[in-house]
C-alpha positions as CSV (number, residue, x, y, z in Angstrom):
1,X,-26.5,-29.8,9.9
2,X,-29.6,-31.4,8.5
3,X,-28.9,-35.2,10.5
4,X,-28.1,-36.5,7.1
5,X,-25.1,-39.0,6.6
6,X,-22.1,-37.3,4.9
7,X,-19.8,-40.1,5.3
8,X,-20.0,-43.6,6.4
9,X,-17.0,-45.3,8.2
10,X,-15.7,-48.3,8.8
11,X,-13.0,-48.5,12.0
12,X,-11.0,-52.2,12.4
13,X,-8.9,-51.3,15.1
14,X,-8.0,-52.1,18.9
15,X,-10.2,-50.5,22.1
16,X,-9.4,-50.9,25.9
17,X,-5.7,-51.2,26.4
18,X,-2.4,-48.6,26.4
19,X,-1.0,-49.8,23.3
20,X,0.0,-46.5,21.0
21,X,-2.2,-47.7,18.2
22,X,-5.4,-48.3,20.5
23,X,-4.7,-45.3,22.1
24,X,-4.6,-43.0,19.0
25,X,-8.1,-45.2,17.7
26,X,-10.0,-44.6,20.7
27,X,-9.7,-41.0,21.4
28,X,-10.2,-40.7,17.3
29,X,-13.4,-42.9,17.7
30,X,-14.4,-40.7,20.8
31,X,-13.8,-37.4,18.9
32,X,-15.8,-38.9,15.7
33,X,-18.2,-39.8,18.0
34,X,-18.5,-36.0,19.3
35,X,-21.6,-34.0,18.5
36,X,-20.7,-31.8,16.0
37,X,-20.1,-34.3,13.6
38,X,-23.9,-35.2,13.8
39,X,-23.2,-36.3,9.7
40,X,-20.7,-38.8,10.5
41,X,-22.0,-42.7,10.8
42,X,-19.0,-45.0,12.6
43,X,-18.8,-48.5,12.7
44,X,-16.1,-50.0,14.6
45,X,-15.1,-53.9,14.2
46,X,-12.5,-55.4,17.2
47,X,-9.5,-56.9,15.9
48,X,-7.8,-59.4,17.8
49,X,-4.1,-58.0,20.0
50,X,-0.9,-59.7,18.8
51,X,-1.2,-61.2,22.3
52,X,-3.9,-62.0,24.5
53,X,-1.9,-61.4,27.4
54,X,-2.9,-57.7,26.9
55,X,-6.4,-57.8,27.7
56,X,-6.8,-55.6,30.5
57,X,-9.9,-55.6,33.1
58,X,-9.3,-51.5,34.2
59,X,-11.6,-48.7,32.6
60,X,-9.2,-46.2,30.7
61,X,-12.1,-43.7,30.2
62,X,-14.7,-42.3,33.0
63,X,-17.7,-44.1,32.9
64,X,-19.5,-42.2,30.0
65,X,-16.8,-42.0,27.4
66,X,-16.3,-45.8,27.9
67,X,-19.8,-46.5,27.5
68,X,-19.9,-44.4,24.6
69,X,-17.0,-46.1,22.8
70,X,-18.5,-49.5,23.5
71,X,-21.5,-48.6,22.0
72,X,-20.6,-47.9,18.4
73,X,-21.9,-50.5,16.3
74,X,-20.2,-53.4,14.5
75,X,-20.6,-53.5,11.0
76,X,-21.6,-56.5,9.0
77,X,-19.5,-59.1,7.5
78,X,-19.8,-58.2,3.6
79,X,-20.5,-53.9,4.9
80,X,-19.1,-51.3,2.9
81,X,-18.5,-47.8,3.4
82,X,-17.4,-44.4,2.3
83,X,-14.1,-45.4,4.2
84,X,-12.0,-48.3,6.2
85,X,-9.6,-47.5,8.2
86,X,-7.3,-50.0,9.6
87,X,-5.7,-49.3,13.2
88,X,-4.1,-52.2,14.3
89,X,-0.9,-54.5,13.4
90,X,0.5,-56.4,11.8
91,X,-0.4,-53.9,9.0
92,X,-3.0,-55.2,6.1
93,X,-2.8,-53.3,2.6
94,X,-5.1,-55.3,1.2
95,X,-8.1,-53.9,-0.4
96,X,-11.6,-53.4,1.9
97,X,-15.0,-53.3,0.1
98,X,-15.2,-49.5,1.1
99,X,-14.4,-46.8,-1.7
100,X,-11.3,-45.6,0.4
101,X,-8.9,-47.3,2.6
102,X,-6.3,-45.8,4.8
103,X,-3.8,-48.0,6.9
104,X,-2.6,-46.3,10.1
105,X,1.2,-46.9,10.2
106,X,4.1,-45.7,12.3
107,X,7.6,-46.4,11.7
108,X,10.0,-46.0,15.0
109,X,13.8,-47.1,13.3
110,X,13.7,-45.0,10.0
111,X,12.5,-48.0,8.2
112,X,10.3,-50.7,8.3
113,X,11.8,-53.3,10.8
114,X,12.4,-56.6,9.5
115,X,10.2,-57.5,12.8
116,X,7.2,-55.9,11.3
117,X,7.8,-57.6,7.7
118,X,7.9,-61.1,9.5
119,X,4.5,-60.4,11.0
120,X,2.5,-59.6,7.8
121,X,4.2,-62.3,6.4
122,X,6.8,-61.2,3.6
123,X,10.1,-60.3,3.2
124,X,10.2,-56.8,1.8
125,X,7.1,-53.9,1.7
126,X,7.3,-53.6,-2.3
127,X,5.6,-57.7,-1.5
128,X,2.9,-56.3,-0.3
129,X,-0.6,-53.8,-2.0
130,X,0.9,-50.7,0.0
131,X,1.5,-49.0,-3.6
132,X,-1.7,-49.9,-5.5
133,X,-5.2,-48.2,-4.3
134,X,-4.4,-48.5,-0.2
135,X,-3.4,-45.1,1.5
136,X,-1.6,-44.8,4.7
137,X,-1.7,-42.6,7.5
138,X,1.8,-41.6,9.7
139,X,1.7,-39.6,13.1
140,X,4.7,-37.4,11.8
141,X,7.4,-36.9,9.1
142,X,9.9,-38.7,11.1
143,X,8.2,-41.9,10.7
144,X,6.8,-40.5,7.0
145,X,10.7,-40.8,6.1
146,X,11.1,-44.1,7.3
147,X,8.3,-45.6,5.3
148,X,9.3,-43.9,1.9
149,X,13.0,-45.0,2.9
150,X,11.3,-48.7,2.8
151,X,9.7,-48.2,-0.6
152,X,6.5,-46.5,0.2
153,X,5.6,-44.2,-2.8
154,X,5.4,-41.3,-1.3
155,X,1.9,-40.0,-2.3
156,X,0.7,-42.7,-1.0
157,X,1.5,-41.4,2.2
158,X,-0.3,-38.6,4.3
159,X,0.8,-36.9,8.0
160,X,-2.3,-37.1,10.4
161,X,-0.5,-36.0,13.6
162,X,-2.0,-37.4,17.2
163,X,-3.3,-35.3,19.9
164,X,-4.6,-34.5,23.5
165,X,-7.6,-34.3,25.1
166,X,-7.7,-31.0,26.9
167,X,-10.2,-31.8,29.1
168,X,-8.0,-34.9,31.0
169,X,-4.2,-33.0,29.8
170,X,-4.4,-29.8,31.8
171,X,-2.4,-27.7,34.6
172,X,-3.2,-28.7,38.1
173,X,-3.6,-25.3,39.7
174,X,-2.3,-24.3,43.0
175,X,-4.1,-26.9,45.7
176,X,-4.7,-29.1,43.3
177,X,-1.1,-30.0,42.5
178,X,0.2,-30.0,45.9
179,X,-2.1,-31.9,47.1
180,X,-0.9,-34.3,44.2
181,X,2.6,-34.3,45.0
182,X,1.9,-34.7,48.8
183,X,-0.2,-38.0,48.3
184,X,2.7,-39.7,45.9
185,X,4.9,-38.2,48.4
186,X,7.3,-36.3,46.5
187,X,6.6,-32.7,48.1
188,X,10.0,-32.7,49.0
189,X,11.8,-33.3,45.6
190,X,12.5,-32.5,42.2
191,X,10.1,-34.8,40.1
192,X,12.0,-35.7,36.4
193,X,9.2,-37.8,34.4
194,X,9.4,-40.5,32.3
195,X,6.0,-42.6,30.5
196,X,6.6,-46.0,28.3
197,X,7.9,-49.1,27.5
198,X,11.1,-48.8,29.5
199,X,12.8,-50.2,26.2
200,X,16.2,-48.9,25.0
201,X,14.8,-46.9,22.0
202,X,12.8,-45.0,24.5
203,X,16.6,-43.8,26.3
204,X,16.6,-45.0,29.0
205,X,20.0,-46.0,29.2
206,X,21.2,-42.4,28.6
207,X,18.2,-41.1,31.0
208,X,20.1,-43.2,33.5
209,X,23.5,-41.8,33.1
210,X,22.5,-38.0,33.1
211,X,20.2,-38.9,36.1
212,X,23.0,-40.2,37.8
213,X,25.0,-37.3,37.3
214,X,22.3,-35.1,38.3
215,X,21.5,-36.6,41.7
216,X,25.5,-36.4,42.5
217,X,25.1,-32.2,42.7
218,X,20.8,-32.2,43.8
219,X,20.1,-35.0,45.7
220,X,16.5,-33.8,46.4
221,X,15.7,-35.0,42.4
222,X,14.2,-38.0,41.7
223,X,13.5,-40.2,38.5
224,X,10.1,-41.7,38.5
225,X,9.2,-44.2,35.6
226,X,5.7,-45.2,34.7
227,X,6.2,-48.8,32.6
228,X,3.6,-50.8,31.3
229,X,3.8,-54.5,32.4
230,X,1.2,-55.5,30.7
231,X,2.9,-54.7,27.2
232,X,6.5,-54.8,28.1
233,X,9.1,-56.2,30.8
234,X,9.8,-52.8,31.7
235,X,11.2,-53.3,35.4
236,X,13.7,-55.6,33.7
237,X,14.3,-53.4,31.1
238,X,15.3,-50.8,33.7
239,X,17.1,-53.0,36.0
240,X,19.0,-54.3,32.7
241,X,20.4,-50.6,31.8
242,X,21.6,-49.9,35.4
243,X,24.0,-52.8,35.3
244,X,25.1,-51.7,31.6
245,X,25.5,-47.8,32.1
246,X,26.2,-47.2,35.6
247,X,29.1,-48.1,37.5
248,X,28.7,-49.1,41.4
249,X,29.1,-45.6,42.6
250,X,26.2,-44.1,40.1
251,X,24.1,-47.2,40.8
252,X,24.4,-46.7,44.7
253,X,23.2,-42.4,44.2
254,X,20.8,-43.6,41.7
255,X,18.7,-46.6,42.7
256,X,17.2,-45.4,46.2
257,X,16.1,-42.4,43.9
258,X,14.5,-44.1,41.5
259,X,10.9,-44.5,41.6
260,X,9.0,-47.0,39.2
261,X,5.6,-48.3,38.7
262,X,4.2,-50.5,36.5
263,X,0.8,-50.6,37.4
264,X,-2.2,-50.1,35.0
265,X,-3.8,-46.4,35.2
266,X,-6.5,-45.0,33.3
267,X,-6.0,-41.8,31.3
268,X,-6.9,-39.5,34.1
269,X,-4.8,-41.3,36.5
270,X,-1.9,-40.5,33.8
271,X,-2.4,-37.2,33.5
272,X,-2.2,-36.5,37.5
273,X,1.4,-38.1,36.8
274,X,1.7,-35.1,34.8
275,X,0.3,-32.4,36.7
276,X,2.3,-33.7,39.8
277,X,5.7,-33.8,38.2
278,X,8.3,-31.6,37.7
279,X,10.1,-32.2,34.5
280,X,9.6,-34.5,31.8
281,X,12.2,-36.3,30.1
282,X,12.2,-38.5,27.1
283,X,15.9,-38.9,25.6
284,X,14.5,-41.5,22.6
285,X,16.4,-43.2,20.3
286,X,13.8,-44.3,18.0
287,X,10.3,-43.2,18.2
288,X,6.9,-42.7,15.7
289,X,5.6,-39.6,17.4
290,X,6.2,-40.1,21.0
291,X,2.5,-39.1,22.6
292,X,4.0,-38.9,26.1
293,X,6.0,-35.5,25.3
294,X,2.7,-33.9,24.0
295,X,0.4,-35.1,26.8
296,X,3.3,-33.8,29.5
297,X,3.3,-30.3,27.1
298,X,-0.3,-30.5,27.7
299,X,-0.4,-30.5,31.6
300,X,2.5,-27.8,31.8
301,X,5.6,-29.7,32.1
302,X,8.9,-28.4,30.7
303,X,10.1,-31.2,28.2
304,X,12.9,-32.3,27.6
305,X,13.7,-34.4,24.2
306,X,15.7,-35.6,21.7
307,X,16.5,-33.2,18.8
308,X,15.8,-34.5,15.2
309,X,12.8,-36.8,15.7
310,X,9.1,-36.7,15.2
311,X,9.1,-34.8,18.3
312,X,10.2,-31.6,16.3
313,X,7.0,-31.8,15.1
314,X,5.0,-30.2,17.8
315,X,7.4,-28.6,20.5
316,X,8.5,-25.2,20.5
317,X,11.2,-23.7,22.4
318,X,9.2,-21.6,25.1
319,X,8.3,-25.3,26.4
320,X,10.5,-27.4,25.5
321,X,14.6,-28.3,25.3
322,X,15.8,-30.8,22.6
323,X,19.0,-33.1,23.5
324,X,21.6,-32.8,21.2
325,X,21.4,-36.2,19.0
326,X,23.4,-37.8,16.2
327,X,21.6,-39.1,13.2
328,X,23.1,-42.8,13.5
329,X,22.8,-45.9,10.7
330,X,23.2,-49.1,13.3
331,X,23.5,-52.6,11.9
332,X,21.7,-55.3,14.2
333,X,21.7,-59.1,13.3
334,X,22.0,-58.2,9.8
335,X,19.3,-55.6,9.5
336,X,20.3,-51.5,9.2
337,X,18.0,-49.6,11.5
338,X,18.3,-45.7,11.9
339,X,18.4,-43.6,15.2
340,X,18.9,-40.5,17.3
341,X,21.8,-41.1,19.3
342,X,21.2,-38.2,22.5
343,X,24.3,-36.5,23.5
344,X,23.8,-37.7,27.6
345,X,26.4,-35.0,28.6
346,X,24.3,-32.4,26.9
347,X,20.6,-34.3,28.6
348,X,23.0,-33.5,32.1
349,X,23.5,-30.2,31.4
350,X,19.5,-29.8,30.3
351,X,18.2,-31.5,33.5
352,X,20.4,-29.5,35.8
353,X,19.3,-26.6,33.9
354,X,15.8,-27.1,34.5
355,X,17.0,-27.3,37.8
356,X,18.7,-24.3,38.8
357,X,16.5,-22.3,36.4
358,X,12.6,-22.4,37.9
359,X,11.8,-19.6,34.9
360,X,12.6,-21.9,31.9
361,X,9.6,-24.2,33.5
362,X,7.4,-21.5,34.5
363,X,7.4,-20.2,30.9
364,X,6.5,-23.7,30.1
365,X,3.5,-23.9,32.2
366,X,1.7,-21.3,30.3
367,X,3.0,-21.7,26.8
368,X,3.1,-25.5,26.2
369,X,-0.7,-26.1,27.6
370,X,-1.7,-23.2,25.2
371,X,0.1,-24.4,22.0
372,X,-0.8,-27.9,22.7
373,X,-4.7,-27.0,22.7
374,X,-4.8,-24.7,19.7
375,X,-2.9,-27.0,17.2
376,X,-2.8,-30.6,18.8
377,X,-6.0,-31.8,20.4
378,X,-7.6,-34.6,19.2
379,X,-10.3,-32.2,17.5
380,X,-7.4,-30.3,15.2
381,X,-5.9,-34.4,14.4
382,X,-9.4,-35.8,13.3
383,X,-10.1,-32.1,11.7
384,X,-7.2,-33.6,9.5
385,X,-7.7,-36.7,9.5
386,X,-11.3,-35.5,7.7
387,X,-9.1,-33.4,5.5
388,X,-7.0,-36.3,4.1
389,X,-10.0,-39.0,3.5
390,X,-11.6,-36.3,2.0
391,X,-9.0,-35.7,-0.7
392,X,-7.9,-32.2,0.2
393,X,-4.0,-33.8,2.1
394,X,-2.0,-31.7,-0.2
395,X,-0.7,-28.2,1.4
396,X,-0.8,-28.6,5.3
397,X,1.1,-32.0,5.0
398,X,3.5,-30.4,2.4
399,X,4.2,-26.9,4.6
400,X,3.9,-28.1,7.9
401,X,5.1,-31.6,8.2
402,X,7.4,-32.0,5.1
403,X,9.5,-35.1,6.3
404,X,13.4,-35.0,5.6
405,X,14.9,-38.0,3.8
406,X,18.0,-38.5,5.4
């Protein structure tokens, strides 16, 4: 490269908390930033959080990736570029002063929620620009579906899938993991995983009930569930689904093996979750890409997951299991949503596979961390990302991520 600038843009996103969308932003922003794309200038311009309650005062990056992400400079007021590209909600089609705009969007409930609508202010998508000169981006055809189900023209639309940084989502090797499990004290038990909300699209309620089968043959296993307080009332949420599955019996096996935090880590502190557990287990109902299940693939986990969902879209089956699930219309206060329903008999007979099976997860530990790195790090997403700002998003996003309009 000759130091000259290729292509000039414009980020207005979220930094600095564990929201999905600021999570996708800044390890794009951090791979932008990386030195091979010398030719690349980035501006980056803070939007404000749909609650202020989320600012966060803990560092999610070592020291020199958070200074480098704080130093990108803000653009100015009236500054146009080659590209804007919006990563933030509520979601704004309207048209930026740069020659492109993309609008990152995800859609969890195989449509645009009515929730989402209220907060940009309109009853219906087709109100909205999102057909005119605005773009979109999508982690996966799953959620590709759901906007196009909403009224989205279609080639408007382009599949940018998420990633993982290899150098924080790894194997812990021999010591390194024991030494893990020994100081969260779990060197004695089966470890099943579970990162997120804590909400009922991400399963928990089934999670529950196959756990609670589970435990009643190995009571070695434990469940442990990292929640985010900060963004959601996850130890409610939880507490809330083991009055609703489980009966008094299950809740009595279940609860004093049930291991929850909801404490604020950084990335690295996330990933030695990973590299500690067992198993991971993510029986969604309703998800736009579900970065959890690739970071655990990362570090060498067996996963298991629901079958059907934007999940499909990056595991294999030498590392990962998919629940059974029924595609399912579901009517809620008027509105029709769309969702996987996981067969919790079959998520039982998975776990207790993974169990009684050590092989199935030793495959795993050599085949997902491989697969991961060679098609899903952050480097192969913004490689695309690159691709579809550049005009070149037909052929990968037709052969590889083709979404099915159910």
């Amino acid at each position: 490269m000759d130091g000259s600038v290729e292509l000039q843009i414009i980020v207005e996103g979220w930094r600095f908390i564990y929201h999905s969308y600021c999570v996708a932003n800044q390890f794009q922003l951090l791979e932008m930033l990386a030195s091979r794309r010398e030719n690349i200038e980035i501006f980056h311009r803070d939007m404000p959080y749909i609650d202020r309650a989320w600012e966060t005062k803990i560092s999610l990056f070592d020291r020199p990736n958070e200074t480098l992400l704080r130093s990108i400079p803000s653009p100015g007021v009236n500054q146009s570029a080659d590209v804007t590209l919006r990563m933030y909600c509520p979601w704004d089609f309207s048209v930026s002063s740069s020659a492109q705009t993309w609008v990152f969007a995800a859609t969890e409930w195989g449509v645009i929620t009515r929730n989402v609508l209220d907060a940009m202010g309109v009853r219906s998508i087709a109100q909205t620009p999102v057909n005119s000169q605005v773009k979109i981006i999508t982690p996966s055809a799953w959620s590709k579906a759901g906007l196009i189900r909403s009224g989205v023209e279609a080639d408007r639309i382009a599949v940018v899938p998420l990633g993982v940084d290899p150098q924080i989502y790894y194997p812990a090797q021999g010591d390194r993991r024991q030494s893990l499990r020994d100081n969260f004290g779990w060197s004695n038990y089966f470890i099943f995983l579970n990162i997120g909300g804590q909400t009922d699209r991400k399963g928990i309620r089934p999670l529950l009930k196959a756990f609670a089968a589970v435990v009643d043959k190995y009571p070695h296993a434990r469940l442990v569930l990292k929640g985010s307080e900060l963004l959601y009332p996850s130890r409610d949420e939880i507490a809330e689904a083991c009055r609703v599955v489980l009966d008094d019996a299950e809740r009595a096996r279940v609860l004093p093996r049930l291991i929850y935090t909801g404490t604020q880590l950084s990335f690295a502190e996330i990933a030695e979750l990973y590299q500690a557990a067992d198993v991971y287990v993510s029986p969604y109902l309703a998800e736009g890409f579900n970065l959890p299940v690739l970071e655990a693939a990362a570090c060498g986990l067996l996963v298991i997951c629901t079958e059907g969902g934007p999940t499909d879209d990056f595991t294999r089956s030498d590392f990962a299991l998919r629940i059974e699930s029924k595609f399912t219309a579901v009517v809620v206060d008027g509105e029709t949503l769309f969702m996987l329903a996981p067969e919790w008999e079959h998520l039982t007979d998975l776990m207790l596979g993974a169990i009684e099976q050590p092989g199935i997860a030793a495959k795993a530990r050599v085949a997902g961390p491989g697969f991961v790195a060679e098609h899903f790090s952050w480097r192969c997403g913004v490689d695309r990302l690159f691709e579809v700002i550049g005009g070149d998003k037909q052929g990968e996003d037709q052969s590889i991520f083709e979404p099915i309009i159910l």
